[in-house]
NUFI-339259 format. One record per residue (C-alpha): residue in one letter; x, y, z; residue number from 1. Coordinates in steps of 0.25 Angstrom, whole numbers, plus 5000, padded with zeros to 4 digits. Example, Ala and Ser with C-alpha at 12.3 -4.5 7.8 and 13.67 -1.06 7.14 Angstrom:
2
+----+------+------+------+-----+
: aa :    x :    y :    z :   i :
+----+------+------+------+-----+
:  a : 5049 : 4982 : 5031 :   1 :
:  s : 5055 : 4996 : 5029 :   2 :
+----+------+------+------+-----+
//
This chain:
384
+----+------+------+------+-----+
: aa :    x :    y :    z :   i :
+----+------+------+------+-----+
:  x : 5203 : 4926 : 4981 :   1 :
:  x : 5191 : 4919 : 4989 :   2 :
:  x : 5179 : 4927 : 4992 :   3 :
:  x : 5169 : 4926 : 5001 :   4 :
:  x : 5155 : 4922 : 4997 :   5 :
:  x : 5148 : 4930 : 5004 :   6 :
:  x : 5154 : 4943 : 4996 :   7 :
:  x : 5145 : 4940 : 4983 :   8 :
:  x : 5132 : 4938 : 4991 :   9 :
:  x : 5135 : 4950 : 4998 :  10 :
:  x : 5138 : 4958 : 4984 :  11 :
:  x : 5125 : 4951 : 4977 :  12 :
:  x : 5117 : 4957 : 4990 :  13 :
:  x : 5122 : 4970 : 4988 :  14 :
:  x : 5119 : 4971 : 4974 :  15 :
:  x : 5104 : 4966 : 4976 :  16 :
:  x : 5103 : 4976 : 4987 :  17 :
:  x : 5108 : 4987 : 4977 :  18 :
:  x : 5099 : 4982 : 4966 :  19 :
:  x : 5086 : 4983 : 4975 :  20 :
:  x : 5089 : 4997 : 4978 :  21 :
:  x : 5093 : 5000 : 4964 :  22 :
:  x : 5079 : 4996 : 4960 :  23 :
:  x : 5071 : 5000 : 4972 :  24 :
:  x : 5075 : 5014 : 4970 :  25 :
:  x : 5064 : 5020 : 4958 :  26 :
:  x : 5072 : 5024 : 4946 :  27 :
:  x : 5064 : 5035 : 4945 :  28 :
:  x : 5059 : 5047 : 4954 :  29 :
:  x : 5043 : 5049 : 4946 :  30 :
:  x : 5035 : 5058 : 4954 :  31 :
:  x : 5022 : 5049 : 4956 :  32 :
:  x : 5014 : 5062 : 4960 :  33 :
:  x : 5017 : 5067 : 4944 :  34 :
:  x : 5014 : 5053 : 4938 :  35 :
:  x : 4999 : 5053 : 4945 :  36 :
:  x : 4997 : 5068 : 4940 :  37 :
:  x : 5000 : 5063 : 4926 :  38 :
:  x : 4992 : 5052 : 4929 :  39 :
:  x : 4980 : 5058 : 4934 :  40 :
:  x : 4982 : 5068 : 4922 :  41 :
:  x : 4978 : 5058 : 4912 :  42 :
:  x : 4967 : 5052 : 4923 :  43 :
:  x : 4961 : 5066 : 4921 :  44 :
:  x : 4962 : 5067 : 4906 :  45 :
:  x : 4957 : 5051 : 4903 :  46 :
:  x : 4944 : 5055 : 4914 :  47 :
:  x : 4949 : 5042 : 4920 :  48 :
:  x : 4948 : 5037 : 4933 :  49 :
:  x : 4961 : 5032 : 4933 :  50 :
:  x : 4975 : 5032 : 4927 :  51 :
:  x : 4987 : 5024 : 4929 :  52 :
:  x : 5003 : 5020 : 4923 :  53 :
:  x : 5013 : 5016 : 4926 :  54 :
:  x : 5028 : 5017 : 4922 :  55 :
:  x : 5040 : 5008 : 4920 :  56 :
:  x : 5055 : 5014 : 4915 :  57 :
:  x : 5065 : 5003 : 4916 :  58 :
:  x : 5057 : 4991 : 4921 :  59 :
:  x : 5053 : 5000 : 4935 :  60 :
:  x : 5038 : 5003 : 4937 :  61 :
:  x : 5043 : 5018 : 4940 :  62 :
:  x : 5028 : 5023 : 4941 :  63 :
:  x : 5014 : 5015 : 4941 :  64 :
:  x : 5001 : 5021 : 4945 :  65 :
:  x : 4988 : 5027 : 4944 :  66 :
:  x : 4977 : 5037 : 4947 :  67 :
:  x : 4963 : 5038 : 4949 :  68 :
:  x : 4956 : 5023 : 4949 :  69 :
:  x : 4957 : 5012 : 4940 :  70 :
:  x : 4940 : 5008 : 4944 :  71 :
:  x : 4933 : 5019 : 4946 :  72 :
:  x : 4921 : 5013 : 4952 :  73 :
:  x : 4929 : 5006 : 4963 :  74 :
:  x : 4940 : 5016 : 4964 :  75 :
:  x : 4952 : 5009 : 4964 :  76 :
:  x : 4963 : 5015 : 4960 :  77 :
:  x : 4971 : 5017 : 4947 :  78 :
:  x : 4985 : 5012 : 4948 :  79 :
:  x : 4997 : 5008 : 4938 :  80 :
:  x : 4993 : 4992 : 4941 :  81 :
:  x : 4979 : 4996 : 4938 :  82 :
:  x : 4976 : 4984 : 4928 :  83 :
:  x : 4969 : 4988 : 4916 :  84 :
:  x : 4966 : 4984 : 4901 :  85 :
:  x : 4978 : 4991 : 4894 :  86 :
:  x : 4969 : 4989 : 4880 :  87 :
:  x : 4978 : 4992 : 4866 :  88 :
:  x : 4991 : 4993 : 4876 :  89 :
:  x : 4988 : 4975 : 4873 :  90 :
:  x : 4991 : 4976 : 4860 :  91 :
:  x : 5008 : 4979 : 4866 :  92 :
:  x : 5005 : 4966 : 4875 :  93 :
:  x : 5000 : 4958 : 4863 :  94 :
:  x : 5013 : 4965 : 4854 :  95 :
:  x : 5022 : 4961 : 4864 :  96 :
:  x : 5017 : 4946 : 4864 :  97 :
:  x : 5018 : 4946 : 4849 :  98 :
:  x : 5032 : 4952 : 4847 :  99 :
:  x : 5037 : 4941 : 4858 : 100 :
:  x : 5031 : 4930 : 4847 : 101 :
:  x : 5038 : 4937 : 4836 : 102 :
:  x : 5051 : 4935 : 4844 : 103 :
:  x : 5051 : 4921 : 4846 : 104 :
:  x : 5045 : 4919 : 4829 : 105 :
:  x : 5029 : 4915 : 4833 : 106 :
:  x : 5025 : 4928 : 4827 : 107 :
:  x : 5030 : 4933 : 4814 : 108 :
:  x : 5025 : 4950 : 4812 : 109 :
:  x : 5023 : 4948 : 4798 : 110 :
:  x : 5015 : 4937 : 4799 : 111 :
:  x : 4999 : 4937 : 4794 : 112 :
:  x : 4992 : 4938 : 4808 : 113 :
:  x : 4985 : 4922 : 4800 : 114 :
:  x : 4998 : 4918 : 4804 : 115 :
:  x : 4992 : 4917 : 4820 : 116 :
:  x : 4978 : 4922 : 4819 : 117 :
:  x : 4974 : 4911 : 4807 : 118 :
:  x : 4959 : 4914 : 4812 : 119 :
:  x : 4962 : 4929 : 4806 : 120 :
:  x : 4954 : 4930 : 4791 : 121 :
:  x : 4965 : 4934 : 4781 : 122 :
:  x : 4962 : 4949 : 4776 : 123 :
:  x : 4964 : 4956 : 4763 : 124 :
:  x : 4978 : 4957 : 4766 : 125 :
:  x : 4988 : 4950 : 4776 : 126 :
:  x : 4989 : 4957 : 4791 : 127 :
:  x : 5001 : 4953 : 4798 : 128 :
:  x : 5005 : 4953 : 4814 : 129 :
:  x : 5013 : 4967 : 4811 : 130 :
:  x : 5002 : 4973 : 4805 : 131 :
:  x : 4991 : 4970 : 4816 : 132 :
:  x : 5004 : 4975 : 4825 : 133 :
:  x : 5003 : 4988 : 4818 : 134 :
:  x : 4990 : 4991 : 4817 : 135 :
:  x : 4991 : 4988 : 4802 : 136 :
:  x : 4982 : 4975 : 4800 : 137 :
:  x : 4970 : 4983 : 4795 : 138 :
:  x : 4962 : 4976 : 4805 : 139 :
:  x : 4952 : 4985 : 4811 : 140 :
:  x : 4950 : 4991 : 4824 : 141 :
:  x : 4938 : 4991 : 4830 : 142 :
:  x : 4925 : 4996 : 4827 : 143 :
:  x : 4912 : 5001 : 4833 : 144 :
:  x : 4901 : 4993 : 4835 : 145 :
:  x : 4908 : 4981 : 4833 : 146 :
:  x : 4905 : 4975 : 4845 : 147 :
:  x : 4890 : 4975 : 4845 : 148 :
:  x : 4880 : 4980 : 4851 : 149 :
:  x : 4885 : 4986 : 4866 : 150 :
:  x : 4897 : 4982 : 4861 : 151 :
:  x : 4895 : 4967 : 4866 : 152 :
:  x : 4908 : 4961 : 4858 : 153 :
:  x : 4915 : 4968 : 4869 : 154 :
:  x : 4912 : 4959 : 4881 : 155 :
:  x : 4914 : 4945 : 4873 : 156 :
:  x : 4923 : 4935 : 4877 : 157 :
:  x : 4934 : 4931 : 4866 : 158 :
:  x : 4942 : 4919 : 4868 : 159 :
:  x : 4951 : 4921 : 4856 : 160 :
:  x : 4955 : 4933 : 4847 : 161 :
:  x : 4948 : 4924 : 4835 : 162 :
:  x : 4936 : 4925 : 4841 : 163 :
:  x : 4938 : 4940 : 4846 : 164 :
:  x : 4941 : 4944 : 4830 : 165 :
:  x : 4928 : 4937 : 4825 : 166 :
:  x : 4920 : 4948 : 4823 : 167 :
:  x : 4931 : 4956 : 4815 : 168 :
:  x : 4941 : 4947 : 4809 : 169 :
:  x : 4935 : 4945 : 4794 : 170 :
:  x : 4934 : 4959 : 4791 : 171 :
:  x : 4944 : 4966 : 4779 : 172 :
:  x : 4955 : 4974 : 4785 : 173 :
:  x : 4954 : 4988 : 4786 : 174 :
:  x : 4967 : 4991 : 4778 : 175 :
:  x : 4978 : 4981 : 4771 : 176 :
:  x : 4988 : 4977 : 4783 : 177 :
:  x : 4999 : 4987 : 4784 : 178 :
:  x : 4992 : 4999 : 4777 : 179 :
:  x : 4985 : 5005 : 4786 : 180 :
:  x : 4987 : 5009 : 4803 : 181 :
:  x : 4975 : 5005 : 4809 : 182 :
:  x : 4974 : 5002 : 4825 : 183 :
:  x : 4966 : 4988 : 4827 : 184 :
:  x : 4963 : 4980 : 4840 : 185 :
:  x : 4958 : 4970 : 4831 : 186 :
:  x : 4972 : 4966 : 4823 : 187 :
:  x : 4979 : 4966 : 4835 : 188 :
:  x : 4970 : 4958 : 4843 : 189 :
:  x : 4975 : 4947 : 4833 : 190 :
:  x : 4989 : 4947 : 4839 : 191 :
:  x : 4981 : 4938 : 4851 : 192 :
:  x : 4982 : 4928 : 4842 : 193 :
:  x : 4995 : 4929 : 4835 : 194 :
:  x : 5000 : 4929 : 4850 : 195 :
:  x : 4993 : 4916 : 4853 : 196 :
:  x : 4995 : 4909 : 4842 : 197 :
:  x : 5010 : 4912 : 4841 : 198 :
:  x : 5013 : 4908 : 4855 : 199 :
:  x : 5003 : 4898 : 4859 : 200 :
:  x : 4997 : 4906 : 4871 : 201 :
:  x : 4984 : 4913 : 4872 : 202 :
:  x : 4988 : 4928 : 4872 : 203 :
:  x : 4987 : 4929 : 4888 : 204 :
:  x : 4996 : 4920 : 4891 : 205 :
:  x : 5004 : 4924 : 4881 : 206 :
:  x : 5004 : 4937 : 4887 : 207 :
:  x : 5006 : 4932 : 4902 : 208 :
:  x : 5020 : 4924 : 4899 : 209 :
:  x : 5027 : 4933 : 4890 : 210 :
:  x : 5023 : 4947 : 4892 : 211 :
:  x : 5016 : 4949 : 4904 : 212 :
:  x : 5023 : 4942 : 4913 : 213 :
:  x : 5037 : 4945 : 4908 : 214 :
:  x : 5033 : 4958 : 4909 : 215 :
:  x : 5028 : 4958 : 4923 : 216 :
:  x : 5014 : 4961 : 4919 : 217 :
:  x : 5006 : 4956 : 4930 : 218 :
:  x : 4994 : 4962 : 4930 : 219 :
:  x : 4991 : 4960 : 4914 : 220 :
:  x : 4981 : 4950 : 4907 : 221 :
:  x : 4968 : 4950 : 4898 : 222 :
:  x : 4958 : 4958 : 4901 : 223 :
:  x : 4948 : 4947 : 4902 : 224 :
:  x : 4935 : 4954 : 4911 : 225 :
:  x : 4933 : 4941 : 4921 : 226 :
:  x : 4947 : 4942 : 4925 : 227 :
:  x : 4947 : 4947 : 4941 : 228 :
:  x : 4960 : 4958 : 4938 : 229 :
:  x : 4967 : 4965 : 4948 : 230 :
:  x : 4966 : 4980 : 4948 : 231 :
:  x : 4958 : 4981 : 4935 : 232 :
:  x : 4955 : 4995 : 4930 : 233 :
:  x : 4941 : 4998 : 4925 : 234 :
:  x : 4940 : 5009 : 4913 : 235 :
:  x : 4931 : 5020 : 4910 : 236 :
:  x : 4926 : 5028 : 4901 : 237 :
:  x : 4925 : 5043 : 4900 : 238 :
:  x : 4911 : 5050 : 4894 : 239 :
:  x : 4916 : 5065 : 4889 : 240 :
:  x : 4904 : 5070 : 4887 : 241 :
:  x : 4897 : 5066 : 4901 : 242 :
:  x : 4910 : 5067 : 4907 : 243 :
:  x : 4907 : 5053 : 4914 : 244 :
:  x : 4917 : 5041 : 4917 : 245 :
:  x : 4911 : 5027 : 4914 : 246 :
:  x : 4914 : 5014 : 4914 : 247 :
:  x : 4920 : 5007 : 4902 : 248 :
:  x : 4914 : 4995 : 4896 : 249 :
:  x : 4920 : 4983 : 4899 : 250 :
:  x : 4924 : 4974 : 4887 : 251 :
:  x : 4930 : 4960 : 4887 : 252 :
:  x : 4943 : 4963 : 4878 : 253 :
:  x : 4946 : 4948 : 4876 : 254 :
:  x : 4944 : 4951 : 4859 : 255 :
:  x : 4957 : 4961 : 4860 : 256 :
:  x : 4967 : 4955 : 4873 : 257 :
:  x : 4979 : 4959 : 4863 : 258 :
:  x : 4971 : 4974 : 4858 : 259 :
:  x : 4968 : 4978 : 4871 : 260 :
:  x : 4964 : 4967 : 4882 : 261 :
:  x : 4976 : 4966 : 4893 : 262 :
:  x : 4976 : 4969 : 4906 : 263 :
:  x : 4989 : 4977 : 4912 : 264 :
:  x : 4992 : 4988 : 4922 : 265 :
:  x : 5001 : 5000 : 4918 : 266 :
:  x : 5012 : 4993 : 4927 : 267 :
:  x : 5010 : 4979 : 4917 : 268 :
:  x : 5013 : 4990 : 4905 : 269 :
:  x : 5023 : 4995 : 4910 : 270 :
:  x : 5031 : 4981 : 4915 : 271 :
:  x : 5026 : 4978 : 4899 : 272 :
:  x : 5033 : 4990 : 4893 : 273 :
:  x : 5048 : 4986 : 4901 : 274 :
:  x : 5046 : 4972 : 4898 : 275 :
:  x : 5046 : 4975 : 4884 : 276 :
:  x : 5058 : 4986 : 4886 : 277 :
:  x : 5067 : 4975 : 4894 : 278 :
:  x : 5066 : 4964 : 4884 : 279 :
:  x : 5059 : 4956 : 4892 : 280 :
:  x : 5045 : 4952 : 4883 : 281 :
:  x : 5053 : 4956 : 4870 : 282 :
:  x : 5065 : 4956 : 4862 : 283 :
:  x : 5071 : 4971 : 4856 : 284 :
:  x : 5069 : 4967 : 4842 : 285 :
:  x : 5055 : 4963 : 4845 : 286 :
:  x : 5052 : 4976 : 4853 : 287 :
:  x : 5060 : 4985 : 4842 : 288 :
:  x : 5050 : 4978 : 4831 : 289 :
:  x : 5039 : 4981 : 4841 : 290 :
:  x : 5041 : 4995 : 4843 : 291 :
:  x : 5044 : 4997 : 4829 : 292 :
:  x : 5037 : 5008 : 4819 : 293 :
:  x : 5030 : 4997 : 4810 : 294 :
:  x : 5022 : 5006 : 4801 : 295 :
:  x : 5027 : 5013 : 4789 : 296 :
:  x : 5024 : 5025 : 4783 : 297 :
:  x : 5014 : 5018 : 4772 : 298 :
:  x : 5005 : 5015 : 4784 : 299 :
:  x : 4993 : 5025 : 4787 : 300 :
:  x : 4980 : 5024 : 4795 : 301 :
:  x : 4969 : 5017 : 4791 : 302 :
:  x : 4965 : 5021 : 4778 : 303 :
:  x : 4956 : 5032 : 4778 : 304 :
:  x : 4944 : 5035 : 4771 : 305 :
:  x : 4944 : 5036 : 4756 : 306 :
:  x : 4950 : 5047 : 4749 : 307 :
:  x : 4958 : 5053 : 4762 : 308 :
:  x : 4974 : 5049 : 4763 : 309 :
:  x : 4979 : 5038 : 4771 : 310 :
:  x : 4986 : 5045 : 4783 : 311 :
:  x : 4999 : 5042 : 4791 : 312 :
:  x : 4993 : 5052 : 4803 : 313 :
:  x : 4990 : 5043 : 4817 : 314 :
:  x : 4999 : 5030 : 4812 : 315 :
:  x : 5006 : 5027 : 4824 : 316 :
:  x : 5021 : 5024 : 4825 : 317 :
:  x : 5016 : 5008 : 4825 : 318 :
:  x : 5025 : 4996 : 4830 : 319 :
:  x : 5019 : 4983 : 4834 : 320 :
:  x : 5009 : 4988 : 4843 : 321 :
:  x : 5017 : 4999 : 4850 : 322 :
:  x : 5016 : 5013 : 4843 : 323 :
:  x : 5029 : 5023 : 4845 : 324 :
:  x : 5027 : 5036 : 4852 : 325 :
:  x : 5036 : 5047 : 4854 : 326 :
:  x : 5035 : 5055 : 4867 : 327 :
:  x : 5036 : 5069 : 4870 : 328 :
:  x : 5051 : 5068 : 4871 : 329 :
:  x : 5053 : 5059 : 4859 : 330 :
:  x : 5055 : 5046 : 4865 : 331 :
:  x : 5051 : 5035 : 4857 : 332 :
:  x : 5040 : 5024 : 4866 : 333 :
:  x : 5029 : 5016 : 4863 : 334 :
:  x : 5016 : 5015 : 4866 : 335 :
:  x : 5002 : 5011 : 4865 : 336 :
:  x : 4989 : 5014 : 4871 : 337 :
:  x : 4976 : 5007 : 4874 : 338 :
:  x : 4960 : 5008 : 4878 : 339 :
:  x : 4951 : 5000 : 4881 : 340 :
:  x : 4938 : 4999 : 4890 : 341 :
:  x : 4941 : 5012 : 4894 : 342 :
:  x : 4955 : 5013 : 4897 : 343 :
:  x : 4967 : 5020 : 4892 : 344 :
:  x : 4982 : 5014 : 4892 : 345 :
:  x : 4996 : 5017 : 4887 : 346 :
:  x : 5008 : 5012 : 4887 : 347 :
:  x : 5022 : 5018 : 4882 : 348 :
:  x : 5035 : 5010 : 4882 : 349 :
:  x : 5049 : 5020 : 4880 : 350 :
:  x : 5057 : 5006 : 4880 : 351 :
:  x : 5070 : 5014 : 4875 : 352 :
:  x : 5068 : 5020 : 4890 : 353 :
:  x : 5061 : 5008 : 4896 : 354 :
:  x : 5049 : 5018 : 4901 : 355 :
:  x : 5036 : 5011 : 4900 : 356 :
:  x : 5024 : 5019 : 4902 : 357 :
:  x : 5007 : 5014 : 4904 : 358 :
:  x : 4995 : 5022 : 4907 : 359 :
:  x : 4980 : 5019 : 4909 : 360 :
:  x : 4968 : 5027 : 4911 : 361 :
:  x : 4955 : 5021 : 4914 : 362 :
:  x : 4946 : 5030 : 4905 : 363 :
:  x : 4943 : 5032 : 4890 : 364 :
:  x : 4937 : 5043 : 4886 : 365 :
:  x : 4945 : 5056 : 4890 : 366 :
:  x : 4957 : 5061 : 4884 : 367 :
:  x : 4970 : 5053 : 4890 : 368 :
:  x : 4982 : 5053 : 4884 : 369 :
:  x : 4990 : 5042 : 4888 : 370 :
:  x : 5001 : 5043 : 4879 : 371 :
:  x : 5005 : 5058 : 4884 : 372 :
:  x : 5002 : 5052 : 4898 : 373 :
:  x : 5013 : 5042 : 4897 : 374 :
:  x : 5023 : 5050 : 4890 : 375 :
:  x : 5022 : 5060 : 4902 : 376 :
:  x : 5025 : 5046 : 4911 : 377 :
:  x : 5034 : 5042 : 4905 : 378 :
:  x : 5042 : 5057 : 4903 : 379 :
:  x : 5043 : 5055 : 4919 : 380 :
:  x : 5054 : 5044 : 4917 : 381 :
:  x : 5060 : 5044 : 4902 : 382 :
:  x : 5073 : 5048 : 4901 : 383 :
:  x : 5073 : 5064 : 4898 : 384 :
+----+------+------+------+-----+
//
């Protein structure tokens, strides 16, 4: 039987046309009136001039926004493309990066991290890519004092990872790898160079090809301070006793871009969180091995001081980077927070549900809890 050829082109157009009112039509009905109250809630309790999240369920930005101001000084408001530096939340960007080499065989988990930091002094017992993963590597944290006087280590450049390690790198571990859970900036800013070395790109380009970009992540890059950078947020800090906001110091993170040095908005973190839930920067098997528990029950905190036990209390439910939580209703998700130069950050992930969650407050120093702040978001459109 002949047809006309004009019947498909008229079905092909109808179809378009009911597409594009399907998916102009919001999936969800929020009341953007409650959102703001929540929000300005956790202003309120951080003393911060600002707040802001956005949130995504099934790849639609269902709510982004903010209240208060992102600069204080020159008022400009707070809103959920406010750009800012999402601190330790770097650490997912820099996990994501390293599970995509692990899929295509240039990174092998199990490997010494010698393997792709060869400048790295060898210690009293092997540490592996896993380990610094986990928060086991015995590497330190931090410590006080250590940048100098006025803290002057702060506002250097670094132009490699090597060189940003230096002043640290040749002392003993703090426990054997894999004994002990202790949280280190320090071991995980080493994945800067298992990423650069196993893919032959420096780590912001890296970043830029295959996760930001994939991912729709427009606003995200290093934090580098000479940068001109659209909608930056400023942080403060909050003085209890005087009951005084103040600026932050500023600081030049280029010694930690992977422990806490990239620059997102809460809607970048979001698009991050779907990416990762659609398959599109990795594979299940790589996700499921992400989100995996990877400690067991022989692993305790950092060993304590003579003559008191080791303790299991305050071990996180550790995957590669990403800690499982359970919220109020029992639903698995996975998380992880961040602060730096007086800011504060979360981001959830609920991937069975494709419910992504982020949260920023410019202000350290009060009492915010962003975690209970984006359970409540996100009870707003989880399946009950």
């Amino acid at each position: 039987m002949h047809r006309s050829p004009a019947a498909p082109r008229l079905t092909l157009r109808a179809a378009c046309l009911l597409l594009c009112l399907l998916f102009s039509v919001p999936a969800f009905a929020l009341d953007a009136s409650r959102l703001h109250a929540q929000l300005d809630a956790l202003r309120a309790s951080a003393h911060a001039p600002g707040a802001t999240a956005a949130v995504m369920v099934g790849g639609e930005l269902v709510y982004s926004g903010g209240v208060g101001v992102a600069d204080a000084e020159n008022a400009v408001p707070a809103t959920g493309d406010s750009v800012h530096n999402i601190a330790s939340i770097s650490k997912v960007v820099a996990v994501i990066a390293v599970m995509q080499l692990v899929e295509q065989g240039r990174i092998d988990l199990d490997a010494e991290i010698q393997t792709y930091a060869p400048w790295f002094p060898r210690k009293q017992a092997p540490i592996t890519v896993r380990q610094i993963l986990t928060h086991t590597s015995g590497i330190r944290h931090y410590r006080d004092g250590e940048f100098g006087e006025g803290e002057v280590l702060r506002f250097q450049q670094f132009d490699s990872i090597e060189a940003a390690s230096r002043r640290w790198m040749e002392e003993p571990l703090l426990s054997d790898p894999g004994t002990h859970w202790h949280y280190s900036t320090f071991a995980t800013n080493l994945l800067q160079s298992a990423i650069e070395q196993a893919s032959g790109q420096e780590m912001e380009a890296y970043m830029r090809d295959h996760i930001w970009m994939p991912a729709a992540m427009t606003d995200s890059q290093f934090d580098v301070p000479a940068r001109i950078i659209p909608r930056r947020a400023r942080g403060y800090e909050w003085d209890a006793a005087r009951g005084v906001l103040q600026n932050a110091v500023q600081e030049n993170v280029s010694y930690k871009y992977v422990g806490g040095g990239i620059l997102a908005s809460d809607v970048d973190m979001v698009r991050m969180g779907h990416a990762l839930n659609s398959g599109r920067l990795l594979g299940g098997v790589a996700i499921a091995e992400m989100y995996r528990p990877q400690l067991d029950a022989s692993v305790s905190l950092l060993p304590p001081p003579a003559g008191q036990a080791a303790s299991r209390a305050g071990v996180p439910v550790q995957g590669l980077i990403w800690r499982q939580q359970q919220d109020a209703a029992g639903r698995t998700y996975y998380a992880h927070s961040g602060s730096v130069k007086g800011t504060l950050s979360y981001l959830a992930n609920w991937p069975d549900a494709d419910v992504v969650v982020a949260l920023h407050v410019n202000a350290r120093g009060g009492g915010a809890d962003l975690r209970a702040a984006a359970e409540t978001l996100a009870a707003e459109v989880l399946p009950r």
